[in-house]
Wavefront OBJ file of the C-alpha trace (Angstrom):
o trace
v 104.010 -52.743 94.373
v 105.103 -51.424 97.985
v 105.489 -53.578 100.671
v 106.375 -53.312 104.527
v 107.645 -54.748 107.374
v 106.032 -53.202 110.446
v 107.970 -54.001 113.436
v 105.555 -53.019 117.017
v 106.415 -52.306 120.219
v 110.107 -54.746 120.547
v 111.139 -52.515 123.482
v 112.754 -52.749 126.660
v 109.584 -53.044 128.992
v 108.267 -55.897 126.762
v 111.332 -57.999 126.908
v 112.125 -60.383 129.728
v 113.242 -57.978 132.862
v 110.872 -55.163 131.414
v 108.076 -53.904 133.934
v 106.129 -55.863 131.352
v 107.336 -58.391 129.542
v 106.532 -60.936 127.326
v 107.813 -64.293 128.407
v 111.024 -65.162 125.321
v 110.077 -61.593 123.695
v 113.426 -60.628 123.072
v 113.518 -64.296 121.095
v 112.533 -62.679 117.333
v 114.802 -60.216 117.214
v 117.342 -62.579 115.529
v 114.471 -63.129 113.132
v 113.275 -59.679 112.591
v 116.772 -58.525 111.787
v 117.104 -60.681 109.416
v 113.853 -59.981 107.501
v 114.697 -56.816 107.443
v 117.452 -56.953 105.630
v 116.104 -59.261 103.220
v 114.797 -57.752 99.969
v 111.214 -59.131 100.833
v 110.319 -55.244 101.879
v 110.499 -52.370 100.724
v 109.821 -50.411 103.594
v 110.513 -51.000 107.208
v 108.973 -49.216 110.140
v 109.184 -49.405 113.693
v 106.804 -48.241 116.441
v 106.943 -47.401 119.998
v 104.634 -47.081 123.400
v 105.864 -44.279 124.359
v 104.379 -42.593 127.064
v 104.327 -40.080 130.036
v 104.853 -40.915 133.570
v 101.211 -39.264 134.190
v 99.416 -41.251 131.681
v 95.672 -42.511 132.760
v 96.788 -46.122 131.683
v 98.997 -46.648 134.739
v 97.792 -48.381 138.151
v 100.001 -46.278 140.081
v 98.186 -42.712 139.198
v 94.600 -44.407 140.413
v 95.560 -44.821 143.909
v 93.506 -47.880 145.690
v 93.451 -49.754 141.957
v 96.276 -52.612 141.069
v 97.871 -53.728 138.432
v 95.759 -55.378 135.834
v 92.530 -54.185 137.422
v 89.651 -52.531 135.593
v 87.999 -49.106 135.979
v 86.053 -46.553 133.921
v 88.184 -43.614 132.975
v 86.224 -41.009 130.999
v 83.348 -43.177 130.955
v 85.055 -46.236 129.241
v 86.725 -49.061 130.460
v 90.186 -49.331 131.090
v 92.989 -52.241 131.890
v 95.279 -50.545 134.688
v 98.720 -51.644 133.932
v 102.282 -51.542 135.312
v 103.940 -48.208 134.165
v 105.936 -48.908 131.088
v 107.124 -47.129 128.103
v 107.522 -44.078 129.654
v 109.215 -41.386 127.533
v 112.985 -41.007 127.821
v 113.238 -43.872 130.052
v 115.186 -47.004 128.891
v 112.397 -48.980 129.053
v 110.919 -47.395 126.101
v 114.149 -47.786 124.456
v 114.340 -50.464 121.447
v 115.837 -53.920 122.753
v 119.500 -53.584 121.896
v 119.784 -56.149 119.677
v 117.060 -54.941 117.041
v 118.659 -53.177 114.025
v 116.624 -49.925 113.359
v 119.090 -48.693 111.404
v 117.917 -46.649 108.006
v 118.200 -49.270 104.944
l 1 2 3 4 5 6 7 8 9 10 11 12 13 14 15 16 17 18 19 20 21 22 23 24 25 26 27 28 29 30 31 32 33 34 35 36 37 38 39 40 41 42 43 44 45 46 47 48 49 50 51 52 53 54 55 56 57 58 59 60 61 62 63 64 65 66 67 68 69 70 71 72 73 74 75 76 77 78 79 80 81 82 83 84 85 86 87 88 89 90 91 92 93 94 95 96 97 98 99 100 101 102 103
């Protein structure tokens, strides 16, 4: 049987100094590295945010809304949060410390 290590989201913007981060976020990649060079998986895949400095998720295109607030976009709600993640930016890059090498 398969198995996998799915590794989300340990970028930049989530670590401590990121636009934001998770308080000690950058504190499993030690950890994670070493799971995931552990035979215990057989796959290992990372994900990213990743998006573009337009997107609809970001207070700063919804002029008169903060951080953190709530609106309807499209008739749903939405969280209006910092821009992060934004494609090509290093931000969006992996922390430097997490091996995503190819096994």
């Amino acid at each position: 049987m398969s198995s996998a290590l799915v590794v989300v989201d340990l970028q930049n913007d989530f670590c401590p100094g990121g636009s934001l981060a998770v308080k000690d976020g950058h504190e499993i990649v030690e950890g994670i590295n070493a799971i995931r060079d552990s035979s215990e998986f057989s796959h290992v895949i990372f994900t990213r945010d990743w998006h573009p400095e337009d997107h609809v998720s970001f207070a700063r295109n919804h002029p008169n809304h903060p951080e953190f607030s709530k609106k309807m976009v499209n008739g749903l709600p939405h969280t209006l949060w910092p821009a992060h993640c934004e494609e090509g930016t290093v931000g969006a890059s992996f922390h430097k410390d997490l091996d995503v090498r190819d096994r």
